[in-house]
DRENFIDO-335818 format. One record per residue (C-alpha): residue number from 1; residue in one letter; x, y, z. Coordinates in Angstrom, 1 decimal, padded with zeros to 4 digits. Each point is the difference from the previous one (the first is absolute). Example, Ala and Ser with C-alpha at 12.3 -4.5 7.8 and 13.67 -1.06 7.14 Angstrom:
BEGIN
+------+-------+--------+--------+--------+
! lofi ! sevex !      u !      v !      w !
+------+-------+--------+--------+--------+
!    1 !     A !  012.3 ! -004.5 !  007.8 !
!    2 !     S !  001.4 !  003.4 ! -000.7 !
+------+-------+--------+--------+--------+
This chain:
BEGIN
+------+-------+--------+--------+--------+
! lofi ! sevex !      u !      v !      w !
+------+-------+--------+--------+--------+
!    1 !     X !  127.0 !  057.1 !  175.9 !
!    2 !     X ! -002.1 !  002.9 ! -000.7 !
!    3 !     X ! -002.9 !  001.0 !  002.7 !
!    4 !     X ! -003.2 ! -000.6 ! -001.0 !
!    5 !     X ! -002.2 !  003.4 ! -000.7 !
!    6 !     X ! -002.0 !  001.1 !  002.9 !
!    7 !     X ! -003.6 ! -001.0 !  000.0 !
!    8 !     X ! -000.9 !  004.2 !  000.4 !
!    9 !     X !  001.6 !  000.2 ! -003.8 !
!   10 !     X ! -001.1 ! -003.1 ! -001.6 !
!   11 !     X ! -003.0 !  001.5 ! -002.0 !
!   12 !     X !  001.4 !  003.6 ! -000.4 !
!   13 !     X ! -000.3 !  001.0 ! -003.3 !
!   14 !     X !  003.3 ! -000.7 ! -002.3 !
!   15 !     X !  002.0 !  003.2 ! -001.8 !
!   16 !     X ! -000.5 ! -000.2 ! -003.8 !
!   17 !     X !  002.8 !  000.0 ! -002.1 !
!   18 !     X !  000.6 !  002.6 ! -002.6 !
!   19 !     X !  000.4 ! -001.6 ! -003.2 !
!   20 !     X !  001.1 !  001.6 ! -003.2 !
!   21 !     X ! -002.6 ! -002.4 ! -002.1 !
!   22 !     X ! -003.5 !  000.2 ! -001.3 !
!   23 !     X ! -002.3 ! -002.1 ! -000.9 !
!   24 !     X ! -000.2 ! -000.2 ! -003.9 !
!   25 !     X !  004.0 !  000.8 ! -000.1 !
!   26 !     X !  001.6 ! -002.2 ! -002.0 !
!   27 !     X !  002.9 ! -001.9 !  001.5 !
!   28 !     X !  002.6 ! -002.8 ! -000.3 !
!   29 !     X !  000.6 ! -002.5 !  002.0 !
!   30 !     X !  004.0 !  000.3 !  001.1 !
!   31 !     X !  000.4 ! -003.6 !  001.8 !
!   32 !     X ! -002.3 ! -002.5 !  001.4 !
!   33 !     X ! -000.6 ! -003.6 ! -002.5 !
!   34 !     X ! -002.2 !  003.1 ! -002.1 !
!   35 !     X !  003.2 !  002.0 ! -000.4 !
!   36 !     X !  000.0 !  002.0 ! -003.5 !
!   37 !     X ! -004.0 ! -000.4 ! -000.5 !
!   38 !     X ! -001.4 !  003.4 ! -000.2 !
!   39 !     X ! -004.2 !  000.7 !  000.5 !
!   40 !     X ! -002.3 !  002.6 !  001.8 !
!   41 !     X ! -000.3 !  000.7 !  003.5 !
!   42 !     X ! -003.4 ! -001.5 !  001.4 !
!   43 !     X !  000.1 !  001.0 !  003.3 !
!   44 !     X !  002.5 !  001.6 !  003.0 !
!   45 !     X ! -000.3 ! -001.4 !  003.4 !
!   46 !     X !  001.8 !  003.1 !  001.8 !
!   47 !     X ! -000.1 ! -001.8 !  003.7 !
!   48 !     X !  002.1 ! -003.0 ! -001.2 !
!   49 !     X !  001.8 !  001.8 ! -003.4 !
!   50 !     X ! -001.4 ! -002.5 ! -002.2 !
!   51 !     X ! -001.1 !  000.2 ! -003.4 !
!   52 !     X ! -002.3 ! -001.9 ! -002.5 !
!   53 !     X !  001.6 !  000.3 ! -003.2 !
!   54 !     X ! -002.4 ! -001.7 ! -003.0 !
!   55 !     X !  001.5 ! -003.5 ! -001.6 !
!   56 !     X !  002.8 ! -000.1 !  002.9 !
!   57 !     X !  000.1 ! -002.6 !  002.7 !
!   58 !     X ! -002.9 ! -001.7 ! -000.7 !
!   59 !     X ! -001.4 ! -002.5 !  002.8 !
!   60 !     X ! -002.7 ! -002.9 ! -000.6 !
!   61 !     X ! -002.4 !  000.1 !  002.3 !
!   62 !     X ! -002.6 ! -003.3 !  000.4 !
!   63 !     X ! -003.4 !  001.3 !  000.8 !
!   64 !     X ! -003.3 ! -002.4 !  000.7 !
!   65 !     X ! -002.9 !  000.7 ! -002.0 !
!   66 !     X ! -002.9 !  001.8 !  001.6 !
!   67 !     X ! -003.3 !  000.2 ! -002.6 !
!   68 !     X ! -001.6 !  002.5 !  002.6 !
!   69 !     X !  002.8 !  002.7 ! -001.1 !
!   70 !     X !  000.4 ! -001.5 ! -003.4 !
!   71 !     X !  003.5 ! -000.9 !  000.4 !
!   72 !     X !  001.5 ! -002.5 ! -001.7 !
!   73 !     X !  002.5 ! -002.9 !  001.3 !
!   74 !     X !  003.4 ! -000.3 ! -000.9 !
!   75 !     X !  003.5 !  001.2 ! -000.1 !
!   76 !     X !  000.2 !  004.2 ! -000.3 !
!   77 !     X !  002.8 !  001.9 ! -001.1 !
!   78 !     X !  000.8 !  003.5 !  001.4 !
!   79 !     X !  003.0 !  002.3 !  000.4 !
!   80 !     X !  001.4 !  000.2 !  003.5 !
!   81 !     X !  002.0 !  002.9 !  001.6 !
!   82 !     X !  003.4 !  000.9 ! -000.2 !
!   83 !     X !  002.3 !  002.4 !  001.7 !
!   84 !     X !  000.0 !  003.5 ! -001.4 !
!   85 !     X !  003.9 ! -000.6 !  000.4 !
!   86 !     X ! -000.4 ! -002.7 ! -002.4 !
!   87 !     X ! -001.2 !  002.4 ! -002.7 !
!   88 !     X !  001.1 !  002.9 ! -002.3 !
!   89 !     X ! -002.0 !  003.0 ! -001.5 !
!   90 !     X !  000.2 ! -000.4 ! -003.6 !
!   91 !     X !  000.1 !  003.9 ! -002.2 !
!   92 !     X ! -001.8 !  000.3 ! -002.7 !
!   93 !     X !  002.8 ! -000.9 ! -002.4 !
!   94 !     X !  000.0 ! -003.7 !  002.0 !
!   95 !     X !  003.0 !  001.0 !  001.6 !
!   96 !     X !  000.1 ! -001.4 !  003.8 !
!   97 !     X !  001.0 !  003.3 !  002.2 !
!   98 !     X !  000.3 !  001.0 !  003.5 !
!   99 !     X ! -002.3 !  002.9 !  001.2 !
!  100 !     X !  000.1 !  003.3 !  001.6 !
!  101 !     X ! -002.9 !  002.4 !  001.0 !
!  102 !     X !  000.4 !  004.1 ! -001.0 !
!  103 !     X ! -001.8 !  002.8 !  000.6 !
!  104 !     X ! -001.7 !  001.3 ! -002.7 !
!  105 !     X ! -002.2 !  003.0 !  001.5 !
!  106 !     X ! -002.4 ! -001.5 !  002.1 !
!  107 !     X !  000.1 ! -003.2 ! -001.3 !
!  108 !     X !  002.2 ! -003.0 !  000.8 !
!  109 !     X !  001.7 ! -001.3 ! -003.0 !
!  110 !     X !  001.6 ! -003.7 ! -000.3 !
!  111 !     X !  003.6 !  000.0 ! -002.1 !
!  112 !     X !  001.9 ! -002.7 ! -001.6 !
!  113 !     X !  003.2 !  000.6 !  001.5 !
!  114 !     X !  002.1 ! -000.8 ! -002.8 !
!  115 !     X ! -001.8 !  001.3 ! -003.1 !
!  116 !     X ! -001.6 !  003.1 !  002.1 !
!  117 !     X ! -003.5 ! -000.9 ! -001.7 !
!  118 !     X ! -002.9 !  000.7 !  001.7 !
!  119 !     X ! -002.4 ! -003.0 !  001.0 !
!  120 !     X ! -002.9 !  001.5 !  000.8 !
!  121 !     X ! -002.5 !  000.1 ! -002.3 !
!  122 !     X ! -001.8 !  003.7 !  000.3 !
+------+-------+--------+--------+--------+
């Protein structure tokens, strides 16, 4: 069994990961009960390597009215997050694609790795 961490690191900040994603790339969704839906990166949760990606793994939530903050009863829908494993950056031909960062001068450049286009809008 694995030792418990040490109270003198519990609340030390976590490393973020380095993700190759943005928010507004659009991606499709490579497994998961989503797998083949494509949509628009919401938002990146780089502690946990999450994303929200819009119309994929949407969750009902049941939520009790409250008139003082004029919200209504009932049964929300939202998406949920998935792992950024889970998801492929789509060119702009819709072809799903690895990626790779160049150098261009100063500048760091995303690549698809198989078609060589850059992803980066400039």
């Amino acid at each position: 069994m694995a030792k418990p961490t040490p109270r003198r690191h519990a609340n030390a900040p976590k490393d973020l990961l380095k993700l190759k994603l943005k928010k507004d790339d659009v991606v499709k969704v490579i497994s998961g009960k989503d797998k083949g839906k494509t949509g628009r990166i919401i938002g990146i949760d780089r502690e946990t390597g999450r994303v929200i990606v819009e119309g994929v793994q949407i969750v009902k939530k049941h939520t009790r009215p409250n008139p003082a903050r004029q919200i209504k009863g009932g049964i929300a829908e939202s998406e949920g997050s998935i792992h950024h494993s889970n998801v492929m950056l789509l060119t702009s031909g819709g072809v799903p694609t690895r990626v790779s960062i160049k150098k261009e001068g100063n500048a760091r450049v995303r690549v698809a790795k198989e078609s060589g286009e850059t992803l980066d809008k400039k």
